[in-house]
N, C-alpha and C positions, 0 to 999 in steps of 0.2 A: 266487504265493500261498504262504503260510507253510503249513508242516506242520501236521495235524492235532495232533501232539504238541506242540507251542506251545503249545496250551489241554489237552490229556487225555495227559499221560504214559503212562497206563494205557491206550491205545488199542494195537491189533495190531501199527499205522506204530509206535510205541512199542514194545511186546517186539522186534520186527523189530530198533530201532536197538539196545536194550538188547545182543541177540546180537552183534550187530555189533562193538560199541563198549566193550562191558560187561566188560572184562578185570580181575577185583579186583586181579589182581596191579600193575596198571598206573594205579589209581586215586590214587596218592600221588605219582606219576611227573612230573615239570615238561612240561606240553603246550606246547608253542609254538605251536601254529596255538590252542588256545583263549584262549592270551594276545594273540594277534595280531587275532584276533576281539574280543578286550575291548576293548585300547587303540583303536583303529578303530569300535570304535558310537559314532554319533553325540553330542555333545556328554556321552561319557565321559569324567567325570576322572581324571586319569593321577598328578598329581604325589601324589596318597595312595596308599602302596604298600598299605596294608591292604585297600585295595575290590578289589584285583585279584588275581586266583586265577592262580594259577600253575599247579595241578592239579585233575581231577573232583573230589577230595577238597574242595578249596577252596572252590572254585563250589556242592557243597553245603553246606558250613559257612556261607557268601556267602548262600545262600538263606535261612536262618535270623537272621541278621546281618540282613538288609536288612528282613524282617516287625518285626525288634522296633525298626529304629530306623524304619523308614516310619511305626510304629504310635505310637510313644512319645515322639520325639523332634521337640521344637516347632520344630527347628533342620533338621529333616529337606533332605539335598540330596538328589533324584531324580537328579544326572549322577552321585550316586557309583554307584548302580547303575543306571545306563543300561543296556550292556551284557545283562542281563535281558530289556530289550524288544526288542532286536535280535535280529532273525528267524534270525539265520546263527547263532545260537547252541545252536540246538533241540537238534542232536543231540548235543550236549556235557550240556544242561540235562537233555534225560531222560534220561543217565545217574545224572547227577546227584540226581535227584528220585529213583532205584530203588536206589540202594547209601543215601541218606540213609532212606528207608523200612525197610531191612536196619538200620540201625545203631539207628534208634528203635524196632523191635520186639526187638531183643535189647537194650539195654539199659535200655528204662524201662517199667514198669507200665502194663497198659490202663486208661484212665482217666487217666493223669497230668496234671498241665498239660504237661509236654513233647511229650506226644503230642498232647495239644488244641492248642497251640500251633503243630504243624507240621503238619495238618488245617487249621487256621485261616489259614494262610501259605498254603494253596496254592489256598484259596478266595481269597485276595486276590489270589495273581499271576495267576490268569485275570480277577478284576474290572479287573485294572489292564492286562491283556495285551489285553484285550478294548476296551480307550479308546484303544489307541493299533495299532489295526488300519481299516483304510479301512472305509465303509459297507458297501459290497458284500460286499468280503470274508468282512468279519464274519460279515454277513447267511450269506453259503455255508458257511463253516466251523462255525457255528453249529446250520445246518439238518444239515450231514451228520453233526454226531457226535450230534446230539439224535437223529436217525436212527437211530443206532449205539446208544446209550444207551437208549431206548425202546422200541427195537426193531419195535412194529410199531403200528398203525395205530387210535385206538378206547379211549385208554389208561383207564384205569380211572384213579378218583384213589389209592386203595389200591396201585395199584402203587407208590407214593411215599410207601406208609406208614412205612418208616423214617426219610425227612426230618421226614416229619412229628412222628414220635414223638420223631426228636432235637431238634426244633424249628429244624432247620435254614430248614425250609421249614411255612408254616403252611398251611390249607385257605383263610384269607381269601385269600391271594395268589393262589386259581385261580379260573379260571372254568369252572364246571361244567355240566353239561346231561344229568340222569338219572345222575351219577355219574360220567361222563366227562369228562375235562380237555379242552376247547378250547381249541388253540393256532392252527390253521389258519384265514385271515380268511375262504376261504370257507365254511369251517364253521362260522363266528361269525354269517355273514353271512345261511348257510341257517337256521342257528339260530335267531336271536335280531332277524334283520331287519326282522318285523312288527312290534316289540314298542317301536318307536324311530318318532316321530309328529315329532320336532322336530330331529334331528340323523342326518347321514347316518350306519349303521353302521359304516360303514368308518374312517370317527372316530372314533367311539366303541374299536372294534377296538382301534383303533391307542393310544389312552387307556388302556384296558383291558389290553389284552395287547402286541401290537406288538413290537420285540426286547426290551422291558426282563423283560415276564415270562417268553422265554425263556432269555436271557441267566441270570437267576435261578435258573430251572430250573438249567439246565446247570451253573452253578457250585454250587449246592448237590448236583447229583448225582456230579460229583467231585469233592467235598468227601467225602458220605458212600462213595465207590470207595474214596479213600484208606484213609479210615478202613479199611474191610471186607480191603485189600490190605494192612494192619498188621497185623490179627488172624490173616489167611491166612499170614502170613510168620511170627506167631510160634508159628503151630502148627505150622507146617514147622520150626520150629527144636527143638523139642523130642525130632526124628528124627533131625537134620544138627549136625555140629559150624559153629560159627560161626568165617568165615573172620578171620585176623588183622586184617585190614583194614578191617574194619566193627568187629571190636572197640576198633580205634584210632581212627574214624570216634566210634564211641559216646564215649566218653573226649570226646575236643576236644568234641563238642557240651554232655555237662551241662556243660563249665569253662564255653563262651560263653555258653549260655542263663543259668545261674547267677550268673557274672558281669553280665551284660545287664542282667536284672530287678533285681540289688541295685543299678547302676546308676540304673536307672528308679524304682528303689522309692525312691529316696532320700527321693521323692516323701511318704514318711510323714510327717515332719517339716510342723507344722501350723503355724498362724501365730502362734504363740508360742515354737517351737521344738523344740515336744515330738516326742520321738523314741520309736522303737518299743521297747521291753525289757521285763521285770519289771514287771508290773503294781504299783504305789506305791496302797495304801490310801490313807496318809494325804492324798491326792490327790483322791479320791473326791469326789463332792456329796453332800450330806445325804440326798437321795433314793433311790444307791444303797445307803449305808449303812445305809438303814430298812428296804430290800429284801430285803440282805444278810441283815437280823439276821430275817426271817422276817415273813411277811405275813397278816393273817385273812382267812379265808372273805370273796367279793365283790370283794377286790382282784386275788388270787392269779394269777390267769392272766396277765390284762394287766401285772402287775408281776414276772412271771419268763421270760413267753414274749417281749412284746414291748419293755420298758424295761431291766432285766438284759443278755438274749441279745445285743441287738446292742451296749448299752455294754460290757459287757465282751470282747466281739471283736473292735471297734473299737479300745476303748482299749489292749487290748495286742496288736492287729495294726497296726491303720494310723489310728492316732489322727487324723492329717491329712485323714480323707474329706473336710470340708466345705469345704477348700482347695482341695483338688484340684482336674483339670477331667477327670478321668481315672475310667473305671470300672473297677472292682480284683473278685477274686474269692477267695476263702479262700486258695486252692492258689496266688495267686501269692505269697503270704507266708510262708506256711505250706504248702509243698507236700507235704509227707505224712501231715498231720496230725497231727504229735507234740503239737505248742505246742495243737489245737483239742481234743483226745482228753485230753491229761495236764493241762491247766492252764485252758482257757475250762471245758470242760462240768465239770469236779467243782465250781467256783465257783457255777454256775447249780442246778446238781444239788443242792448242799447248803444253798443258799436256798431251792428248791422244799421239801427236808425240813423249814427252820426254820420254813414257815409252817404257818398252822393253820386246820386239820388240814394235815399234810402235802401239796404238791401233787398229785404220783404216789399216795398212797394212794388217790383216788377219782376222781383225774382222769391215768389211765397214760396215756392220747392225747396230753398235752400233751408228749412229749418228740419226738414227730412234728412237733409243730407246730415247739420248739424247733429240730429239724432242720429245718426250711422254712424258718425266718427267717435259716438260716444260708446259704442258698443250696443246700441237698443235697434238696431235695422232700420230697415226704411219705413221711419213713421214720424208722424209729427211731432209727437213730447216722448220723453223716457217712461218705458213701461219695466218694469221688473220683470214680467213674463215675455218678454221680447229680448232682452240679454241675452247674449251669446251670437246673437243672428251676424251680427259685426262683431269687427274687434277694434276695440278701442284701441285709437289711433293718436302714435305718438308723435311729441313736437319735432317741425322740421328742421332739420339741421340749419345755423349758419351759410353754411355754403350753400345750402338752399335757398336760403332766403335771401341771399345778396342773387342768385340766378333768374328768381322767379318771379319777386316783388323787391326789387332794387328800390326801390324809393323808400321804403320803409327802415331801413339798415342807413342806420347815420349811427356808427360805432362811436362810444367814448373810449375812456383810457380803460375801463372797466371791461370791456368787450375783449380786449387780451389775452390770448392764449384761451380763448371760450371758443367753443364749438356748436353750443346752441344756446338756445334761450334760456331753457329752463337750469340748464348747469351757471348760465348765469345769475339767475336768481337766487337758486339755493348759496351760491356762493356770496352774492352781495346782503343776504339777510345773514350768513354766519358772520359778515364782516360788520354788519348795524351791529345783531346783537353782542360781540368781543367788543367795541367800541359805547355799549351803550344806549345804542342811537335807535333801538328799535320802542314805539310808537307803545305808550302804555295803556293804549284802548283797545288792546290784545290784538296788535295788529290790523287796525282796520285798515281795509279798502276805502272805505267812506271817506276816508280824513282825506281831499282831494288838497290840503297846504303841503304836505311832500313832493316833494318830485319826482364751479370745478372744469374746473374742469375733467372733461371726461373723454370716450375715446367716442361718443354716438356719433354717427353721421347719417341720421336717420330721413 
């Protein structure tokens, strides 16, 4: 049977191996038993010397590595990290998983995408760890850390108010009885037995709950350890000097995650060609041009909160949304919000002034809103630890916009065969730049002397 630590690094079996094994000095050191272990899991590929870790070091950076291309990449091979699934590797991996914890609490922001990011990685290696463990097993290993994790007997659903509140884990996913989560079938069975005239409850159970909504549980509750074992590591570090080790650990990971996502982001590029940069006015549709220049009473909200906010985030983060097949979040383009802070919101912000009355003069709530369409909740400015609360919200379709706010939709010859705004922009800058005509001040907005289609109907 595989270690508890297979699935919960953070488990006792885990500090236990940590001590053991956990030498920082020793972390950058060429292992030969974990390389021996690599090449030897089952149908691992060998002849790519990149997938194979020479050192703990590695094997953590390997961990990160493999989240973004399992996640991003349509070309994805699983034998390049085989090795991951293989059991013999545990106590190499949660070292791994505890020195890569160190290096993401001293060197990146609570809230960052890099720390979402590697939170996010380590809910998928147990979703993925957990597929390719035997039934039984599963089932045992399953039951004794939920044990360990839950602790005792009776749970209240409020004990799992932090998933909930991070939306790791919702209330629809459990099943309840006076407040209590029901995972056990003969408590389902004592429960909820009478209540079932056409199908046997243990069917139902098994429909119901059964291992998937433990399994659920369980991954989302080391999902939120991780988390909470970041924030504990970096208030310890504001006592302790940080070892060189983890500071050379932090280093190599922004270069690969950084690299990674520009990689994967390449993705911007929409089906006419358009590329991410300096927002190009003379690009614009007529629609947001009328928006831009200010709105009257009655239009105003719907023309700065929801038709604005998301075209001009879109169109100078990731013009290519409606190509893609890919869901994207502000911070994976913009991950500190310089581009959303210095260049989206004074755009939004100073069309809210141009209308009339101004929008913020009697309508301050709508900059809440404005943050909610951007993906950061209901709050006044974008916060990186408030991401995810919404979801960023994309541009309205044409036919929208001639139903909703008619006044703004004065189509040119350019408007043709377009179905929304932003498929017209990426399409009218591929046509500047084939022509020439695009703005050698790398595209600015500024320069106020200027003046695909796709299938969204969003």
């Amino acid at each position: 049977m595989a270690l508890i630590s297979f699935l919960n690094p953070l488990s006792g079996e885990g500090q236990n191996i940590v001590r053991g094994l956990g030498n920082l000095n020793d972390i950058n050191l060429n292992n030969d038993d974990l390389v021996d272990i690599v090449i030897h899991s089952p149908r691992q590929t060998i002849s790519n010397q990149e997938v194979v870790p020479e050192s703990i070091s590695d094997l953590a950076v390997n961990r990160i590595k493999w989240y973004i291309e399992r996640k991003n990449n349509k070309e994805y091979n699983p034998n390049d990290y085989a090795y991951f699934f293989n059991e013999d590797i545990v106590e190499y991996d949660t070292v791994a998983f505890h020195i890569l914890s160190q290096a993401m609490a001293s060197k990146f922001n609570k809230g960052s995408r890099e720390i979402k990011l590697f939170v996010e990685s380590q809910g998928l290696m147990v979703e993925d760890r957990l597929t390719k463990l035997l039934v039984n097993e599963k089932r045992e290993m399953v039951e004794e850390i939920l044990g360990e994790l839950l602790v005792q007997d009776g749970i209240e659903w409020n004990f799992l108010k932090d998933l909930i509140a991070s939306k790791k884990l919702s209330l629809t996913d459990l099943v309840l009885s006076n407040g209590e989560i029901i995972l056990d079938r003969e408590d389902f069975v004592y429960t909820f037995g009478d209540k079932f005239s056409d199908r046997s409850p243990e069917r139902i159970y098994d429909i119901l709950i059964g291992d998937n909504l433990k399994e659920l549980i369980l991954t989302k509750l080391i999902m939120q350890n991780t988390e909470d074992y970041i924030d504990h590591i970096k208030d310890m570090l504001k006592t302790i000097e940080v070892h060189p080790a983890i500071i050379e650990l932090g280093e190599r990971l922004e270069k690969v995650i950084s690299d990674s996502m520009a990689k994967y982001n390449s993705f911007y590029a929409g089906a006419y060609g358009g590329s991410v940069g300096k927002l190009v006015k003379d690009a614009f549709p007529p629609c947001i041009l009328n928006t831009i220049k200010g709105v009257s009473s009655g239009g105003r909200n719907d023309a700065i909160v929801l038709l604005l906010t998301s075209f001009v985030s879109y169109a100078r983060l990731y013009p290519g949304i409606f190509a893609a097949d890919a869901t994207v979040k502000v911070s994976d383009i913009d991950s500190n919000l310089n581009i959303t802070m210095n260049e989206i919101l004074p755009i939004i912000y100073e069309a809210a002034d141009n209308c009339n009355p101004p929008l913020f003069e009697d309508q301050p709530q709508e900059k809440i809103n404005i943050t909610s369409k951007l993906g950061f909740g209901m709050h006044e400015v974008p916060d990186l630890e408030n991401e995810g609360e919404t979801t960023w919200y994309t541009p309205m379709s044409c036919e929208k916009i001639k139903m909703h706010l008619p006044q703004l939709c004065k189509a040119n010859k350019d408007c043709e065969k377009i179905n929304n705004p932003l498929s017209y922009y990426s399409r009218k800058k591929w046509i500047m730049n084939k022509n020439g005509e695009l703005p050698n001040s790398n595209d600015d907005l500024n320069d106020d002397n200027g003046s695909s289609e796709d299938n969204s109907n969003k």
